[in-house]
C-alpha positions as protocol buffer text, in pm:
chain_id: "A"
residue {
  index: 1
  type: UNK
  ca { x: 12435 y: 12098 z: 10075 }
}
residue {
  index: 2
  type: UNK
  ca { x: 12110 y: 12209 z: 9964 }
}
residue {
  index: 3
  type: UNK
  ca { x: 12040 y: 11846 z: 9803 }
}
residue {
  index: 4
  type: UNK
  ca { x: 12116 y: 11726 z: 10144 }
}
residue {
  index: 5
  type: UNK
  ca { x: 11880 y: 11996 z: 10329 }
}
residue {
  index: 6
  type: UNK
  ca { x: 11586 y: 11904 z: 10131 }
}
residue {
  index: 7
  type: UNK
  ca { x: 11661 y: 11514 z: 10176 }
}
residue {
  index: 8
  type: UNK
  ca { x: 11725 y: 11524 z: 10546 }
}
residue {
  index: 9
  type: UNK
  ca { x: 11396 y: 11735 z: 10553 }
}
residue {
  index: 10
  type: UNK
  ca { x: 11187 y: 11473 z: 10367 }
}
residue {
  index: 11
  type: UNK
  ca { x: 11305 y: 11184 z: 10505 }
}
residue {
  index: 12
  type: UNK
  ca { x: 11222 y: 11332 z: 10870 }
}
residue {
  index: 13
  type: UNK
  ca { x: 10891 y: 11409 z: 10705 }
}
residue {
  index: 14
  type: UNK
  ca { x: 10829 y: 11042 z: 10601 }
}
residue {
  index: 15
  type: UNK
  ca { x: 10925 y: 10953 z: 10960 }
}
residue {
  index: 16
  type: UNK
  ca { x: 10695 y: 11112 z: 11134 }
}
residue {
  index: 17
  type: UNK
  ca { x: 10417 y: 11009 z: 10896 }
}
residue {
  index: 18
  type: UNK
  ca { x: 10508 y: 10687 z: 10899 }
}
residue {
  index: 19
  type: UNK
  ca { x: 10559 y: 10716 z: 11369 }
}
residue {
  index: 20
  type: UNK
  ca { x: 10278 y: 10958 z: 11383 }
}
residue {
  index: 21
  type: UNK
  ca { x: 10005 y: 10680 z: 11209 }
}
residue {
  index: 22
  type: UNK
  ca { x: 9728 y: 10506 z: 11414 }
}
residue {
  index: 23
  type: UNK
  ca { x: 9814 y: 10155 z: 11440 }
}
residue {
  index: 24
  type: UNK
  ca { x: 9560 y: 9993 z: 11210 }
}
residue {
  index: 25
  type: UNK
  ca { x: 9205 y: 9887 z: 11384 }
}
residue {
  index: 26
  type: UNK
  ca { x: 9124 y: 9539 z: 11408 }
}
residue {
  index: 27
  type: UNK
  ca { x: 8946 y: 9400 z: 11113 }
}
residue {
  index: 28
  type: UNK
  ca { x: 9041 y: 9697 z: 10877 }
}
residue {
  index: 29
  type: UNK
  ca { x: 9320 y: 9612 z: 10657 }
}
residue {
  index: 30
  type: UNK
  ca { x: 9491 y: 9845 z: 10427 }
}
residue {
  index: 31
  type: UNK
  ca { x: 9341 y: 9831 z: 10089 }
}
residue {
  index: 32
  type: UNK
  ca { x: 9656 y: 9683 z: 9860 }
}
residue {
  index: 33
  type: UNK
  ca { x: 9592 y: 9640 z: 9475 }
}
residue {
  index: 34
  type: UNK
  ca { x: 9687 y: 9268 z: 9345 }
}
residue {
  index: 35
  type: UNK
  ca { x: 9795 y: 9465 z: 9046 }
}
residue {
  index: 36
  type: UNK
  ca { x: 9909 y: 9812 z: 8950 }
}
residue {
  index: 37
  type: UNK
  ca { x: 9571 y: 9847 z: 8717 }
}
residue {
  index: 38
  type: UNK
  ca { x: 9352 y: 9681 z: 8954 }
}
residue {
  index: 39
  type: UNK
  ca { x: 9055 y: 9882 z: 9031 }
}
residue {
  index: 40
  type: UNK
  ca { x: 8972 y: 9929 z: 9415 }
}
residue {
  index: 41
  type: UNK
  ca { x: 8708 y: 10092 z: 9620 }
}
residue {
  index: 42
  type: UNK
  ca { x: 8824 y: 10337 z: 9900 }
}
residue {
  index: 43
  type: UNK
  ca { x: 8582 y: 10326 z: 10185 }
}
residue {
  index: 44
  type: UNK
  ca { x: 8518 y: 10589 z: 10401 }
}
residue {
  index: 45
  type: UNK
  ca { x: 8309 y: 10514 z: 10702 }
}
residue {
  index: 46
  type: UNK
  ca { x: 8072 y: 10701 z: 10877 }
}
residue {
  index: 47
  type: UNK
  ca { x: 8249 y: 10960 z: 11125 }
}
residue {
  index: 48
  type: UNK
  ca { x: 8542 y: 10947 z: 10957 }
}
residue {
  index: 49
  type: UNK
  ca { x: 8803 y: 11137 z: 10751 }
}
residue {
  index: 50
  type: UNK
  ca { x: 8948 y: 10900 z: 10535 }
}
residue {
  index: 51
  type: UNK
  ca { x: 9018 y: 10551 z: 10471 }
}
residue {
  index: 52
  type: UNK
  ca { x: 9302 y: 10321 z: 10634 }
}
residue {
  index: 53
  type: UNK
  ca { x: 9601 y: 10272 z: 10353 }
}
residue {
  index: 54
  type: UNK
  ca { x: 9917 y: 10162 z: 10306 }
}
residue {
  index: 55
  type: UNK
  ca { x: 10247 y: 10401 z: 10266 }
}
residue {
  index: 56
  type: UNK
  ca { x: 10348 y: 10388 z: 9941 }
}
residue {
  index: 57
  type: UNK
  ca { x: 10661 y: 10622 z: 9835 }
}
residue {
  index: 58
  type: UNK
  ca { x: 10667 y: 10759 z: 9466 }
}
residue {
  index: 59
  type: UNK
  ca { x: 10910 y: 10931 z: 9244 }
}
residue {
  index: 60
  type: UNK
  ca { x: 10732 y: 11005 z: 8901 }
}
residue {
  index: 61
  type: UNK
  ca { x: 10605 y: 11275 z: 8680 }
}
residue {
  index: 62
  type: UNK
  ca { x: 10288 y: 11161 z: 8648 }
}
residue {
  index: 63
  type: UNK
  ca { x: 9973 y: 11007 z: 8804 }
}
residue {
  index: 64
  type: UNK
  ca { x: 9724 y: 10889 z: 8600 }
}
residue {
  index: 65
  type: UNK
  ca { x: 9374 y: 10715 z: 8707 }
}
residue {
  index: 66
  type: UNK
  ca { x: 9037 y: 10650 z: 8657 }
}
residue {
  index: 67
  type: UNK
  ca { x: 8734 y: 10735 z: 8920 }
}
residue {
  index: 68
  type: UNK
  ca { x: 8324 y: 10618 z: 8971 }
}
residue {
  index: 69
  type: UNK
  ca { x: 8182 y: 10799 z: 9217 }
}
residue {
  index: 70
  type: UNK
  ca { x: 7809 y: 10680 z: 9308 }
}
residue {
  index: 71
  type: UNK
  ca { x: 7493 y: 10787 z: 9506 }
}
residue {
  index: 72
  type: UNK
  ca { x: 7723 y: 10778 z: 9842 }
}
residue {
  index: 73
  type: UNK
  ca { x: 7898 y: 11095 z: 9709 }
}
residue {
  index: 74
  type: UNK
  ca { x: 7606 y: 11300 z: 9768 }
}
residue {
  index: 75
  type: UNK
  ca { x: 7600 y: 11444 z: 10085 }
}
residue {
  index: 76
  type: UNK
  ca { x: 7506 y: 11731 z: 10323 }
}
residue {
  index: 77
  type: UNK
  ca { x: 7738 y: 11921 z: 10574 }
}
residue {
  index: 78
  type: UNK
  ca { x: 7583 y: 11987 z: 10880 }
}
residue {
  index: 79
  type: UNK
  ca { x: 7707 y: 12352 z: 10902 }
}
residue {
  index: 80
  type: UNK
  ca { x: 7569 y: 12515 z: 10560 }
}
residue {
  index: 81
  type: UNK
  ca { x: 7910 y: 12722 z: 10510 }
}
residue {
  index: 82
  type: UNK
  ca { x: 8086 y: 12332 z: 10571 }
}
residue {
  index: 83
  type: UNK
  ca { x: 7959 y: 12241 z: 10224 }
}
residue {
  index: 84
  type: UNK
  ca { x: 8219 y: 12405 z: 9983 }
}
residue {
  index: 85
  type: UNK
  ca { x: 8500 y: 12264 z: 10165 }
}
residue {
  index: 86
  type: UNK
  ca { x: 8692 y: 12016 z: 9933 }
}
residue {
  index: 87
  type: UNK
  ca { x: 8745 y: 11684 z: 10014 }
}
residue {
  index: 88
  type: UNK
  ca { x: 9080 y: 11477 z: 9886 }
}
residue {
  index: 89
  type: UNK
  ca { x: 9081 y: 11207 z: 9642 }
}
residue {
  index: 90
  type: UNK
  ca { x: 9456 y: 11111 z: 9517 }
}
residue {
  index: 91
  type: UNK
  ca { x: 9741 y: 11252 z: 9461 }
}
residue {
  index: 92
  type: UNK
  ca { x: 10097 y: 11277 z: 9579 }
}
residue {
  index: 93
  type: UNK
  ca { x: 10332 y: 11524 z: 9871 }
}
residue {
  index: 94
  type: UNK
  ca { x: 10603 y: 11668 z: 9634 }
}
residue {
  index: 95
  type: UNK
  ca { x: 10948 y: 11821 z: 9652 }
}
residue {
  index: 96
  type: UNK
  ca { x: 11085 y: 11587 z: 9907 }
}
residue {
  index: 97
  type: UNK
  ca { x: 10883 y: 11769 z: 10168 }
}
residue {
  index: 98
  type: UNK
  ca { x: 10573 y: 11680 z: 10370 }
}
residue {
  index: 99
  type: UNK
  ca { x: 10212 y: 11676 z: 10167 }
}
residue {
  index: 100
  type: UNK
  ca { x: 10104 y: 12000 z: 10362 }
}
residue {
  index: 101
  type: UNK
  ca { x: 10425 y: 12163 z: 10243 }
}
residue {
  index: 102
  type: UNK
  ca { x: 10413 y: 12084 z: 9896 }
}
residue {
  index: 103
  type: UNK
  ca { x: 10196 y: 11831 z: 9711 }
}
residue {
  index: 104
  type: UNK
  ca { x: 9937 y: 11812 z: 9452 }
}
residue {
  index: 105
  type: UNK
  ca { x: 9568 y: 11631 z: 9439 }
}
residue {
  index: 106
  type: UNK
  ca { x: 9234 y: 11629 z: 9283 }
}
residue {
  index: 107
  type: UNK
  ca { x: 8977 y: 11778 z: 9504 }
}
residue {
  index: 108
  type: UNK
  ca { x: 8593 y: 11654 z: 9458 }
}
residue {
  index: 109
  type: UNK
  ca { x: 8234 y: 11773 z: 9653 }
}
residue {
  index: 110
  type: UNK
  ca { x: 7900 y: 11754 z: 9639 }
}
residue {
  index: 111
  type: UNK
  ca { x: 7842 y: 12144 z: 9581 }
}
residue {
  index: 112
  type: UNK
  ca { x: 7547 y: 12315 z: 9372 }
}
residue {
  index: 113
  type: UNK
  ca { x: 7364 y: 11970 z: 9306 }
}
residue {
  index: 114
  type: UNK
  ca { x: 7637 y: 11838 z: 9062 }
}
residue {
  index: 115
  type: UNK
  ca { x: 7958 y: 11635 z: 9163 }
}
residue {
  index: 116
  type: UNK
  ca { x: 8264 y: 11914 z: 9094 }
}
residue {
  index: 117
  type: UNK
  ca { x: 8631 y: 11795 z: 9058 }
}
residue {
  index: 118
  type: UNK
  ca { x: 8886 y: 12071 z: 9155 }
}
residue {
  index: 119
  type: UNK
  ca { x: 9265 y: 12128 z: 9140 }
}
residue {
  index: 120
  type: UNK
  ca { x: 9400 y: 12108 z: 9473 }
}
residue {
  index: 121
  type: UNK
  ca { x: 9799 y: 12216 z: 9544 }
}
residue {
  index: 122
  type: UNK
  ca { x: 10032 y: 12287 z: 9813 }
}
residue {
  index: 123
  type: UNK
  ca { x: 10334 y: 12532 z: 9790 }
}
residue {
  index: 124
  type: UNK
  ca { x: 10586 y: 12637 z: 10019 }
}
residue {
  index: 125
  type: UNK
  ca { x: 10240 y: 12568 z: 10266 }
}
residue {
  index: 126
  type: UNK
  ca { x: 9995 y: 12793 z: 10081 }
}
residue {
  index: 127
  type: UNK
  ca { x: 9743 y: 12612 z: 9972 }
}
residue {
  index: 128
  type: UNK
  ca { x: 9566 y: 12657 z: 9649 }
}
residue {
  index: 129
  type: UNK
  ca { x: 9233 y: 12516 z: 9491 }
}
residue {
  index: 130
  type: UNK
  ca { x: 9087 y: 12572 z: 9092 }
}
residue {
  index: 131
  type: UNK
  ca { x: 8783 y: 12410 z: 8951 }
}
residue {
  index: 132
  type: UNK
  ca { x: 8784 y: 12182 z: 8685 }
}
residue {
  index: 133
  type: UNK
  ca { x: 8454 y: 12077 z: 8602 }
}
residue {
  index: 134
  type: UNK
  ca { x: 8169 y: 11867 z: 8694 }
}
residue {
  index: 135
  type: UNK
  ca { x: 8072 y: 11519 z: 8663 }
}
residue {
  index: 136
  type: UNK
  ca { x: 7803 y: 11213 z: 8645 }
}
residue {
  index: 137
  type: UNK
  ca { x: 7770 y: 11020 z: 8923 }
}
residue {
  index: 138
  type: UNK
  ca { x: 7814 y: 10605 z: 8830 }
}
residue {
  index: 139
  type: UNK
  ca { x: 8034 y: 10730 z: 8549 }
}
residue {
  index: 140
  type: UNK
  ca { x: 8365 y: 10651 z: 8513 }
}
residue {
  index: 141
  type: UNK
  ca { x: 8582 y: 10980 z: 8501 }
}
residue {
  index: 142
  type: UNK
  ca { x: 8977 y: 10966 z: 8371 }
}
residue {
  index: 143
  type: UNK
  ca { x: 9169 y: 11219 z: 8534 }
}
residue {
  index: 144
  type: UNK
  ca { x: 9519 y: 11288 z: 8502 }
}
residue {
  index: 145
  type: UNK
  ca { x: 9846 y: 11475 z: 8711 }
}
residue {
  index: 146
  type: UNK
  ca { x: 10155 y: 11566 z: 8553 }
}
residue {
  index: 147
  type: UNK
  ca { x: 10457 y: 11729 z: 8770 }
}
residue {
  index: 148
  type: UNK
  ca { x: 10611 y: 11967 z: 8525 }
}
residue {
  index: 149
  type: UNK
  ca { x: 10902 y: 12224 z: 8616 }
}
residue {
  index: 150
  type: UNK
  ca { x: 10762 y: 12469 z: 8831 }
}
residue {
  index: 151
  type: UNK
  ca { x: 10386 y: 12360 z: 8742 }
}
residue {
  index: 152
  type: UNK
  ca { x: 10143 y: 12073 z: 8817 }
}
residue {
  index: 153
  type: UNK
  ca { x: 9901 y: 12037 z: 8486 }
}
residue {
  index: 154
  type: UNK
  ca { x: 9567 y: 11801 z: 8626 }
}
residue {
  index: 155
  type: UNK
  ca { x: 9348 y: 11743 z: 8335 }
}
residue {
  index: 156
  type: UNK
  ca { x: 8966 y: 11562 z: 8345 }
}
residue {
  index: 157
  type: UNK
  ca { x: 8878 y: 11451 z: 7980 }
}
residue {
  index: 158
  type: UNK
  ca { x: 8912 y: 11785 z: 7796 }
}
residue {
  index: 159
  type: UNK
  ca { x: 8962 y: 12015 z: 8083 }
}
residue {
  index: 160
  type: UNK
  ca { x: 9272 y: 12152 z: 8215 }
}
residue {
  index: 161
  type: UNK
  ca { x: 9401 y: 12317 z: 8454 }
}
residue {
  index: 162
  type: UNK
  ca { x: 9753 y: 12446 z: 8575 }
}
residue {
  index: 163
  type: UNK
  ca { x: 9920 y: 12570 z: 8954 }
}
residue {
  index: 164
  type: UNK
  ca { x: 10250 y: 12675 z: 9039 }
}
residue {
  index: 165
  type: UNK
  ca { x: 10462 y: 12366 z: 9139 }
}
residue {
  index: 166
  type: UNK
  ca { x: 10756 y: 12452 z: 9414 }
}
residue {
  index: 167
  type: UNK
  ca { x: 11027 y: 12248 z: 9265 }
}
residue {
  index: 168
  type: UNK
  ca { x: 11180 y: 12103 z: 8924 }
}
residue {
  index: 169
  type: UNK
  ca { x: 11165 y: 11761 z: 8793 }
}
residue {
  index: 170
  type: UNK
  ca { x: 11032 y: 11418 z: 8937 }
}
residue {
  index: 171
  type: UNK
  ca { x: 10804 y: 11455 z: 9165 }
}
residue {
  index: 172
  type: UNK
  ca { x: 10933 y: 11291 z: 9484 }
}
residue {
  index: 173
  type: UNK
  ca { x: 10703 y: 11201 z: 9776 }
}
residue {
  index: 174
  type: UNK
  ca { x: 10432 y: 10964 z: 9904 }
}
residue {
  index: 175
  type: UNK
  ca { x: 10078 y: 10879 z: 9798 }
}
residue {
  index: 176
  type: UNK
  ca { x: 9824 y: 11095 z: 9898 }
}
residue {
  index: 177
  type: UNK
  ca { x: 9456 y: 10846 z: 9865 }
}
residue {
  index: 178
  type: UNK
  ca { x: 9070 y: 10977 z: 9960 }
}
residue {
  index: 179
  type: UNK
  ca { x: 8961 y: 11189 z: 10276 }
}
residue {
  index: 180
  type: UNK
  ca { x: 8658 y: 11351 z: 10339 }
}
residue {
  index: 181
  type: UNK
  ca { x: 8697 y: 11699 z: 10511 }
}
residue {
  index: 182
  type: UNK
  ca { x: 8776 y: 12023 z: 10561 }
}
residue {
  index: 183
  type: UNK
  ca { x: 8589 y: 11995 z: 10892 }
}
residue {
  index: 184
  type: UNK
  ca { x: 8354 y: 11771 z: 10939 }
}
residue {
  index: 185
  type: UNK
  ca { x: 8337 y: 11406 z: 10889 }
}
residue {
  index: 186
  type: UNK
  ca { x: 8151 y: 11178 z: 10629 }
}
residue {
  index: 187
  type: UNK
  ca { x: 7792 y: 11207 z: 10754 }
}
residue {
  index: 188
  type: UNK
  ca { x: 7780 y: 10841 z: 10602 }
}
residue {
  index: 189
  type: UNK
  ca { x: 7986 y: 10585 z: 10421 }
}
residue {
  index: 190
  type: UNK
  ca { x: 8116 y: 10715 z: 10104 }
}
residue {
  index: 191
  type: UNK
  ca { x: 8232 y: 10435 z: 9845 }
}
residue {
  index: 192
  type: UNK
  ca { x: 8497 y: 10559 z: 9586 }
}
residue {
  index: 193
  type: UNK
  ca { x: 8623 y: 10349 z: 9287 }
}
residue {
  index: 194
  type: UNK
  ca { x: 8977 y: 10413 z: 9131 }
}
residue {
  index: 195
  type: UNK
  ca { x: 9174 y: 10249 z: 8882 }
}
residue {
  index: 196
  type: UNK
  ca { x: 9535 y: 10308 z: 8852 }
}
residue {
  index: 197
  type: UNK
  ca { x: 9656 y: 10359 z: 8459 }
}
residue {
  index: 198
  type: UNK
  ca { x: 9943 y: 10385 z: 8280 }
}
């Protein structure tokens, strides 16, 4: 019954994601990979949160990719106290359950003049964030998620970092991709390169 409980509650959770969406605009077409190694660039326009993308349902252990960010990652909030919010970059909702329930993602802003990378977790709806480490802009960074039992482990080169995980096993959700915010809105386009890996 419990099996059931948690199904029933994630595939009402993938329905209204999937009801709730903005049909796309016209011209903007979801960014889809020819390949699973392909590497794409996420745009996020001026005024906006995030990019328009394509559902895409996952059940693995692991996430595994590689990132450039370039000059268009540098950026200033227009409320001062705005600028240590963490924006979104990819990850995955987890435990069946909606992404703001349970999920897991790497974080990345512009903060103290460098580029920072963060852990960035949801359990049972408490939210958590842990930073990793910093990096160079027009770089390319490999960063790395594993869904263990009751942990998520997200690594960047030789850093690591852990947070509590809310269920066992696969993970078992939907893609989470880039979006700029906390509160405000990219002050200008913001160009993001990832590469799925193996």
């Amino acid at each position: 019954m419990k099996h059931f409980l948690r199904n029933l509650t994630f595939f009402t959770a993938l329905s209204f994601v999937v009801l709730s969406c903005n049909p796309v605009e016209e011209g903007v077409q979801p960014i889809i990979p020819a390949s699973a190694e392909e590497e794409v660039t996420f745009v996020i326009r001026t005024g906006d949160h995030e990019t328009t993308n394509p559902f895409k349902g996952l059940v693995t252990s692991r996430l595994a990719f590689q990132v450039t960010f370039d000059s268009t990652a540098i950026y200033q909030t227009k409320d001062p106290q705005n600028q240590a919010d963490i924006n979104k970059l990819f990850g995955m909702a987890d435990c069946g359950s909606f992404h703001h329930q349970n999920s897991a993602r790497f974080g990345w802003r512009w903060y103290n003049n460098r580029l920072e990378l963060l852990a960035y977790s949801y359990v049972a709806g408490k939210n958590t964030s842990t930073f990793i480490t910093a990096v160079d802009l027009k770089k390319p960074t490999v960063c790395e998620l594993r869904l263990e039992d009751n942990k998520y482990v997200f690594k960047v080169g030789d850093k690591k970092v852990e947070q509590t995980r809310g269920c066992t096993g696969e993970g078992k959700g939907y893609q989470l991709y880039p979006y700029f915010g906390g509160d405000e809105t990219a002050p200008h386009q913001i160009n993001i390169k990832l590469k799925p890996l193996k």
